[in-house]
C-alpha positions as CSV (number, residue, x, y, z in Angstrom):
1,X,78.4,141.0,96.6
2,X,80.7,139.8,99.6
3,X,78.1,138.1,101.1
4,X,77.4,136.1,98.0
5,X,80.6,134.7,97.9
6,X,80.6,133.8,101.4
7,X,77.4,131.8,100.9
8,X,78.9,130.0,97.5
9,X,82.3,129.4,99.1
10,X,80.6,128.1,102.3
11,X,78.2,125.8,100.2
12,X,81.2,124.3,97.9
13,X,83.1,123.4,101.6
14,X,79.8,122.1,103.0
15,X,79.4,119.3,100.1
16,X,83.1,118.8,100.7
17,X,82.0,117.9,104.3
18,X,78.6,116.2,103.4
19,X,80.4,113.9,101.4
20,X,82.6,113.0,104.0
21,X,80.2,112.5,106.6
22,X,78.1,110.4,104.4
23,X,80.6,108.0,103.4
24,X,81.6,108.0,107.3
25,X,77.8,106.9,108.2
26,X,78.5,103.2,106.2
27,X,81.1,102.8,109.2
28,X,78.0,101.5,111.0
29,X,77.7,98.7,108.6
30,X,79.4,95.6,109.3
31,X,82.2,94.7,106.9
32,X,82.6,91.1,105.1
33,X,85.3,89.0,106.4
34,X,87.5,87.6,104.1
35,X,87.5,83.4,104.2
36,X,90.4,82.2,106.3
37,X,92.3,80.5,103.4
38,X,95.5,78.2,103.0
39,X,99.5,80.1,103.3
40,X,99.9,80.5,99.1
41,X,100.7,84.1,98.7
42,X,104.4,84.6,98.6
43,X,105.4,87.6,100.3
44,X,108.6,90.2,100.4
45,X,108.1,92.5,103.4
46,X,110.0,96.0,102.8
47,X,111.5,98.2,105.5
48,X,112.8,101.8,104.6
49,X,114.9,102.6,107.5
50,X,117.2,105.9,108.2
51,X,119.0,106.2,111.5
52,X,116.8,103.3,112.9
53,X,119.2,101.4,115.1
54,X,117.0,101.4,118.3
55,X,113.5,100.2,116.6
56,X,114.8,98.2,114.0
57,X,114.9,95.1,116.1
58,X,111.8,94.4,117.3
59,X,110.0,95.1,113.9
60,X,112.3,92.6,112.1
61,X,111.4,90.1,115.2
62,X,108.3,90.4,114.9
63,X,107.8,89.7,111.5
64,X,110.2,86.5,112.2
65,X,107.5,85.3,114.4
66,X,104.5,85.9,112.1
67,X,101.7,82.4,112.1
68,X,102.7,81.8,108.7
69,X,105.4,79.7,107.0
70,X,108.6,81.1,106.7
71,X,109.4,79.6,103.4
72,X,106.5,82.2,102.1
73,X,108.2,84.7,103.0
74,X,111.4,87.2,102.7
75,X,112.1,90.4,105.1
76,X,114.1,93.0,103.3
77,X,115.2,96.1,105.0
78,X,116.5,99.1,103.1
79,X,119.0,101.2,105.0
80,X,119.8,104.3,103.2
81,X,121.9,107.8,104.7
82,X,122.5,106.2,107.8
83,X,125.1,107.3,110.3
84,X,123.8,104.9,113.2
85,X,124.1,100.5,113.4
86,X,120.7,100.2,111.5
87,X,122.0,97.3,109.2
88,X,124.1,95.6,111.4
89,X,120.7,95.4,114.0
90,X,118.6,94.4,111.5
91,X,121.1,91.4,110.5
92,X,121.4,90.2,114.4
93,X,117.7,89.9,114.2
94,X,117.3,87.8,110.8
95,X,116.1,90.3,108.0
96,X,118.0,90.2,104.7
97,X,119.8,94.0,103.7
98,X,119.3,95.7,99.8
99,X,121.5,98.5,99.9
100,X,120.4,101.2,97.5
101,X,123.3,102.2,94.8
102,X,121.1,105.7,93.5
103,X,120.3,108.9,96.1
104,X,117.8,108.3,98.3
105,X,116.1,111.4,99.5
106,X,112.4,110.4,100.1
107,X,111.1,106.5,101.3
108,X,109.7,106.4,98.0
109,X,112.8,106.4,96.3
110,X,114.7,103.6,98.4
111,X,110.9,101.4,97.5
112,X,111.6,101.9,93.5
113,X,114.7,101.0,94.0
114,X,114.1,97.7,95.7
115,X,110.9,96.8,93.8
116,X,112.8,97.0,90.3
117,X,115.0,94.3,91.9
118,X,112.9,92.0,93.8
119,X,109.8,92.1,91.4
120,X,111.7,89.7,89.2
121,X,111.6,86.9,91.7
122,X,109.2,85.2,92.9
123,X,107.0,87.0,95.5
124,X,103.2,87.3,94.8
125,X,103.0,90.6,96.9
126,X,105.0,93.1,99.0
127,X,104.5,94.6,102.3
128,X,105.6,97.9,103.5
129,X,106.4,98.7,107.0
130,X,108.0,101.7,108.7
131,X,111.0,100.8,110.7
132,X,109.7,102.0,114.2
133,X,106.2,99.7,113.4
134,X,105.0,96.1,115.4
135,X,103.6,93.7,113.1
136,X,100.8,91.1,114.8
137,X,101.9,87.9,114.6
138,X,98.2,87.3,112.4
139,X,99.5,90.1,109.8
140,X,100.7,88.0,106.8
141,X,97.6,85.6,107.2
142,X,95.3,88.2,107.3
143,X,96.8,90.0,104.2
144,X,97.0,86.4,102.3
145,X,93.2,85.6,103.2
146,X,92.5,89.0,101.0
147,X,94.7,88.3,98.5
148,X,93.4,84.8,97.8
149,X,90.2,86.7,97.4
150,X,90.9,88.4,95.2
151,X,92.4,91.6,96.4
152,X,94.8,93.7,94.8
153,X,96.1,96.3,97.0
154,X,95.2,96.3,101.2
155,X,95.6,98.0,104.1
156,X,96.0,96.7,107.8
157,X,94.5,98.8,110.7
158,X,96.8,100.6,112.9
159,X,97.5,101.3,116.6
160,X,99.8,103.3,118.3
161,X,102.3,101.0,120.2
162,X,102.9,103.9,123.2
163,X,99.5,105.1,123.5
164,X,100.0,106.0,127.5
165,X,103.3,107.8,127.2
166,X,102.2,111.1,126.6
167,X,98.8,113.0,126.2
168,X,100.3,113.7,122.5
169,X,101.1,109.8,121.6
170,X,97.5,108.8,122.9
171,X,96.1,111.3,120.2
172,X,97.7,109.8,117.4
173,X,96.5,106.1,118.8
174,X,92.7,108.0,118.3
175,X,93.9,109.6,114.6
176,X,94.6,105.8,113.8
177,X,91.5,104.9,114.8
178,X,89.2,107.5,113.2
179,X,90.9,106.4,110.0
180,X,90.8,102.7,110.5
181,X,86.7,103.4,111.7
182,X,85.1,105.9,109.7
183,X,87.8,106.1,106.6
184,X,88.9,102.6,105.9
185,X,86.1,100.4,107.2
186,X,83.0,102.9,106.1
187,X,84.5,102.7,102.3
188,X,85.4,99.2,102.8
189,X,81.5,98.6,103.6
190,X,80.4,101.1,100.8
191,X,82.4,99.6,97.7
192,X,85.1,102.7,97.7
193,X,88.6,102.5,98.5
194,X,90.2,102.3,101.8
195,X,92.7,105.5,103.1
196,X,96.0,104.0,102.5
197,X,97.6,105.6,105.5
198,X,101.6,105.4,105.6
199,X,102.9,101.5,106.5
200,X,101.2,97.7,107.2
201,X,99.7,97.6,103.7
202,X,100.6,95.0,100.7
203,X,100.5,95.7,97.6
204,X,100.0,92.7,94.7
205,X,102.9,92.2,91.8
206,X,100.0,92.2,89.7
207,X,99.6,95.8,90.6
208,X,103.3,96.9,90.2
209,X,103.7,95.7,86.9
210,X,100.9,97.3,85.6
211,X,102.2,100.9,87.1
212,X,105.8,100.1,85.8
213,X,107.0,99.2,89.3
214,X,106.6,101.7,92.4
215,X,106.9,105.3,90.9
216,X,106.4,107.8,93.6
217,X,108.1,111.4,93.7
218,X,106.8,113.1,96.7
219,X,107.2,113.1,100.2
220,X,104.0,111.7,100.8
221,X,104.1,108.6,98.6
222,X,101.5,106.6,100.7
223,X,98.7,109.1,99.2
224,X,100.3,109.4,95.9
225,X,100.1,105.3,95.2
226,X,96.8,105.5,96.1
227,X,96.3,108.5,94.4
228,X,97.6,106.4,91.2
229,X,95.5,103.3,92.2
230,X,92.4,105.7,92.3
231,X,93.4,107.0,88.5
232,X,93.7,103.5,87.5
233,X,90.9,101.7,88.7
234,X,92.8,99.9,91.5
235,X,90.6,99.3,95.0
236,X,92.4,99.4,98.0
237,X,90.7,96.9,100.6
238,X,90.8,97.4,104.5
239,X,92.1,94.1,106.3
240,X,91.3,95.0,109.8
241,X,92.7,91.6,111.2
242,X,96.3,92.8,110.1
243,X,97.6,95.3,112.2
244,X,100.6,97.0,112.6
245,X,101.8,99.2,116.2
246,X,103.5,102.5,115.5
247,X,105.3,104.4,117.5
248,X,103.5,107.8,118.3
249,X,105.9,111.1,119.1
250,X,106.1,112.9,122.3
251,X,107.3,116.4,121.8
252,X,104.4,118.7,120.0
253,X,107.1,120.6,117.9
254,X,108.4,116.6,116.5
255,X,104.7,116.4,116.0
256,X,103.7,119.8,113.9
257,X,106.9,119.1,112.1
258,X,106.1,115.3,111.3
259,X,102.5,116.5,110.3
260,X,103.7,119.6,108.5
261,X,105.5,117.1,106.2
262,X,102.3,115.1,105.6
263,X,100.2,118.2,104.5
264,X,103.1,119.1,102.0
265,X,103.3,116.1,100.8
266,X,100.2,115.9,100.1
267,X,99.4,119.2,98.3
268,X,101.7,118.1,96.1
269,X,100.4,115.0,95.7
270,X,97.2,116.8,94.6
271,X,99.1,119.2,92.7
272,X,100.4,116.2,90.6
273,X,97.5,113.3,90.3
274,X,94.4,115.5,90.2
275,X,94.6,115.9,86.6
276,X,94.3,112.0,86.4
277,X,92.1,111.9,88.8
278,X,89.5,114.1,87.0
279,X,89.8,112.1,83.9
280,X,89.2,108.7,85.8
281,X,85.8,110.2,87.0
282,X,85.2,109.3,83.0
283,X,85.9,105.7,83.8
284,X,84.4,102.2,85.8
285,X,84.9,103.9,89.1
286,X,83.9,107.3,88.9
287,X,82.9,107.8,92.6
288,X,86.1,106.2,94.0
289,X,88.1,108.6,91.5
290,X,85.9,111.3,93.6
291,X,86.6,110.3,96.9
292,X,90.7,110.0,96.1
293,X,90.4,113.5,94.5
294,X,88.3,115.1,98.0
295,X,90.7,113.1,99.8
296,X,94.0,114.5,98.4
297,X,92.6,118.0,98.2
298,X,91.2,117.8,102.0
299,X,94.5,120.2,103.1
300,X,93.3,122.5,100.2
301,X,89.7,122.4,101.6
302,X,90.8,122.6,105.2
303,X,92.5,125.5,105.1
304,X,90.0,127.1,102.5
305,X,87.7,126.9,105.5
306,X,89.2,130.2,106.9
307,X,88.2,131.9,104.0
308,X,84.8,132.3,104.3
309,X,85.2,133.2,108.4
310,X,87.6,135.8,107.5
311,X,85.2,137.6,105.2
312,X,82.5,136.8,107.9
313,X,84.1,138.9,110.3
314,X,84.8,142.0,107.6
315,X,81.7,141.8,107.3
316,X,80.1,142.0,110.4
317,X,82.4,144.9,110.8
318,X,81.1,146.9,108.3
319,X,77.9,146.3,109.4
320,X,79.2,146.7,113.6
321,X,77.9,143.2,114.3
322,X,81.5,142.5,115.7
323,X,80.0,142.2,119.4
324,X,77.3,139.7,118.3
325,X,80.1,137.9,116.1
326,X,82.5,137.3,118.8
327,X,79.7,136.3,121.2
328,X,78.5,133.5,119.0
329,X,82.0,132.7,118.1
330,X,83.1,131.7,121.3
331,X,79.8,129.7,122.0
332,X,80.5,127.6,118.4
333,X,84.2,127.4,119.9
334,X,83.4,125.6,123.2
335,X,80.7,123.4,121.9
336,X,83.4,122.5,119.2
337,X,85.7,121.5,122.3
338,X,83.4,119.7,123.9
339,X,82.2,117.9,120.8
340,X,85.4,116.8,119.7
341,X,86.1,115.5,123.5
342,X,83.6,113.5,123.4
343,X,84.2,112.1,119.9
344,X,87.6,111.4,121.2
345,X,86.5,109.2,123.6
346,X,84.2,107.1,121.2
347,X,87.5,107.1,119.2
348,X,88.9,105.9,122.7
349,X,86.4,103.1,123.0
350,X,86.3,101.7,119.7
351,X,90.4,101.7,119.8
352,X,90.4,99.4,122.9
353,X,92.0,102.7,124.7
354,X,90.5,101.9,128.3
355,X,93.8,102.7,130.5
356,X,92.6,105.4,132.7
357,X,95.6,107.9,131.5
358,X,93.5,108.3,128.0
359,X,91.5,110.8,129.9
360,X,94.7,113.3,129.4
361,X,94.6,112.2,125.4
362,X,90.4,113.1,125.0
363,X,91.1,116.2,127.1
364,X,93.9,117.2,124.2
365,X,92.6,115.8,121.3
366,X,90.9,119.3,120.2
367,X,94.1,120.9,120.6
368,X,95.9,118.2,118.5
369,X,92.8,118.5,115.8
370,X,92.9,122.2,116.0
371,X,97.0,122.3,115.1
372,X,96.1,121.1,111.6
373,X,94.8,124.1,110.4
374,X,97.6,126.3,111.2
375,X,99.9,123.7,109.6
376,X,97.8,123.2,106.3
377,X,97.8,127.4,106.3
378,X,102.0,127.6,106.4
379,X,102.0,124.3,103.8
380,X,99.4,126.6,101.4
381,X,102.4,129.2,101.2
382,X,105.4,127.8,101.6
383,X,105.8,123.8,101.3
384,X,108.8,121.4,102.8
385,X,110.1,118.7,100.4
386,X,112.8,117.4,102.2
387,X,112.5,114.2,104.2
388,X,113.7,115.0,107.8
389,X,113.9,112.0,110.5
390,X,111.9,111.3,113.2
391,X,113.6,109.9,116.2
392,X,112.2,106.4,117.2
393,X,113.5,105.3,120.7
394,X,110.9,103.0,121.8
395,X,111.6,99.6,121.1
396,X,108.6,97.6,122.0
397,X,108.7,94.3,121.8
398,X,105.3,92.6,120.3
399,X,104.5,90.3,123.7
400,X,104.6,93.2,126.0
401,X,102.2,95.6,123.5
402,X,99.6,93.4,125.9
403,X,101.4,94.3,129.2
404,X,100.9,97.9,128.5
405,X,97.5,98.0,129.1
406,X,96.3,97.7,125.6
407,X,93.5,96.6,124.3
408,X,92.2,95.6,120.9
409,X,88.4,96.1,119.9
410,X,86.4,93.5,118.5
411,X,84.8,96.5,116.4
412,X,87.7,96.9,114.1
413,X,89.4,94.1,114.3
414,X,89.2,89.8,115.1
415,X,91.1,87.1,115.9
416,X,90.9,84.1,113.5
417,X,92.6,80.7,113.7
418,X,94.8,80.1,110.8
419,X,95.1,77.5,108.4
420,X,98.4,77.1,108.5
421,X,98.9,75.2,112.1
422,X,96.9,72.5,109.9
423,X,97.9,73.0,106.8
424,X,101.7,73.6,107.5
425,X,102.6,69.6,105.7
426,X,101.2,70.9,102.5
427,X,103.4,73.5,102.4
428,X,106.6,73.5,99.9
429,X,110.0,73.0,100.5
430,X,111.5,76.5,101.5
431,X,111.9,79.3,99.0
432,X,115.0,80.0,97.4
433,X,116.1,83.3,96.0
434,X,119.0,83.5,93.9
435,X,121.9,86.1,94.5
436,X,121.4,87.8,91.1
437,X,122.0,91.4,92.9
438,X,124.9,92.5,94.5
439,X,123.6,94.7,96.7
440,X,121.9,92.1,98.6
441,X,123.2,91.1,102.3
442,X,122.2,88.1,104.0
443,X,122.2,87.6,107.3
444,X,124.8,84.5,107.0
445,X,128.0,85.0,108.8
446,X,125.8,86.7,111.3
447,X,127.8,89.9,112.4
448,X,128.6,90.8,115.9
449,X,125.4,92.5,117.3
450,X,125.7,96.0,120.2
451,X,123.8,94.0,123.1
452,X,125.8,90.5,122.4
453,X,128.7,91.4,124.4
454,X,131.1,90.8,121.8
């Protein structure tokens, strides 16, 4: 009787995988590239920010110097419980501030609040960034090259700004970049949705007004929108020419605790959209509704996978097998080690990784795969819902991301020549938002900034 469950359980997680893997196969197919089209699509980026003084800065500056016109576009950053200079920084360097009036204790909450207020005016789309993130210069083109179209909801690719500082940043760099590769791009190529992963995506008005506005309760509200796009019939398109640097931790304990967060976040993400999700498989995009419900039960899955090892082993011991058991065990464990080494450096190559210090980050990346497990084990039982901080100190600036040794892959991503450095004349005069909220802040009398000496 036990072993029949072990062979049913094992099955169920083996289609899980299967699935997976299929779907990862179509990363091997070369993706359409959206038409390089005219600046139209008027944007409002949005910055969540909490104790971000240090970072703040350099993403702000870098989406002042984006290759697109600046009349298209609005930077909004949304400082809520912070104890630190974040506003005043982000004013020195040229964003505009909405200050939340209602509690803020999740990113979610401060983005309802400023999308009920800015959806009103006259932006076509919005972009979401986290504070500590690098926008490339191409980032708005890219995202209004997909929007013209067609698009309704998209998703840049991402690197890790301070791949070299640590064995532990590198790791996330190659996280990004199994996502980008055999998530975003392989369901891109296949006609699902692309794994909206956290910051650098856009989403249309079109969309917002349709769900009511942004209307996320968990701590996780990356996986829930797309969770609600999924249930609704939304695609979410990979832009891989729009990418966006984040800063990586590292200390492992910031790391487990940062990740901890994410598995929470989304088990209760599952725990709230799979009901919807299982009724969209009754609608126009029944496989995409599938993938979104393996995707937001994958923590679920994960640590389901223990299951059918721990019966294994009760069962080899009531049959004294145990010596046999452990000697294949630890064969399965080493080739494990070795195979996820060397799928870290593919994940190294295809990132544009090629700095000799990787070798550290392929040499760790099974003990940064392996960590998940334990985490998605203590989410199962007892789950975190509060939103605690992640100190960002590095404040790269986008010119030197090049100086560090980085390298971006033609695989995922390409450079294209605009429009707008020809087209710029045929551009409007520039946009004007009216002052129809109080809470808004413009950067006009510029404040004294830490660093001007004032």
């Amino acid at each position: 009787m036990l072993d029949m469950w072990i062979v049913i359980l094992t099955l169920l997680l083996k289609a899980a995988s299967l699935w997976f893997l299929a779907v990862a196969l179509f990363a091997l197919r070369k993706p359409k590239r959206y038409a390089v089209c005219a600046p139209r699509t008027r944007f409002a980026c949005l910055v969540a920010a909490r104790n971000e003084e240090a970072v703040i800065g350099a993403l702000v500056e870098s989406l002042k110097k984006q290759d697109y016109p600046d009349a298209l576009y609005d930077i909004f950053v949304i400082p809520n419980n912070c104890t630190d200079d974040t506003e005043s920084e982000a004013l020195c360097a040229g964003a505009k501030i909405f200050r939340c009036f209602e509690p803020v204790r999740c990113k979610g909450d401060a983005l309802h609040e400023a999308v009920a207020w800015l959806l009103p005016q006259r932006y076509d789309a919005f972009c979401v960034f986290d504070a500590d993130n690098i926008a490339d210069e191409q980032f708005l083109a890219r995202m209004n090259d997909a929007f013209c179209a067609g698009a309704q909801v998209c998703k840049g690719a991402m690197r890790a700004k301070n791949p070299y500082d640590s064995w532990l940043s590198g790791c996330y760099g190659l996280y990004f970049t199994l996502f980008d590769t055999f998530f975003s791009r392989a369901r891109m190529s296949c006609g699902l949705s692309s794994k909206l992963v956290g910051t650098g995506f856009a989403v249309h008005r079109a969309v917002l007004e349709r769900f009511g506005g942004w209307n996320t309760s968990t701590i996780a509200e990356d996986a829930e929108f797309a969770a609600q796009c999924a249930a609704n019939g939304v695609r979410v398109c990979f832009v891989p020419g729009a990418l966006t640097y984040d800063e990586a931790p590292n200390d492992f304990a910031v790391s487990l605790r940062q990740r901890r967060r994410w598995c929470s976040g989304i088990m209760d993400v599952a725990v709230r959209m799979d009901a919807p999700l299982v009724s969209a498989l009754r609608g126009s995009a029944p496989l995409r509704a599938l993938d979104a419900l393996l995707i937001v039960n994958a923590p679920f899955l994960q640590a389901l996978t223990l299951l059918p090892l721990t019966l294994t082993i009760l069962s080899s011991l009531v049959q004294g097998t145990a010596g046999t058991l452990a000697l294949t065990g630890a064969v399965s464990l080493t080739l494990s080690t070795l195979g996820l080494m060397a799928f870290a450096a593919l994940l190294a190559y295809l990132g544009g990784y090629r700095d000799r210090r990787v070798v550290r980050t392929v040499a760790g990346f099974p003990l940064f795969m392996a960590a998940w497990l334990p985490l998605q084990l203590v989410s199962l039982v007892s789950r975190t819902r509060s939103w605690q901080p992640i100190a960002h100190t590095r404040a790269v600036r986008a010119e030197n991301l090049h100086d560090a040794g980085f390298l971006t892959t033609i695989f995922l991503s390409f450079k294209q020549k605009t429009a707008y450095e020809m087209l710029r004349s045929l551009v409007g005069s520039e946009m004007c938002i009216r002052d129809r909220c109080i809470r808004w802040v413009f950067p006009s009398p510029t404040p004294p900034c830490r660093n001007s000496g004032l």
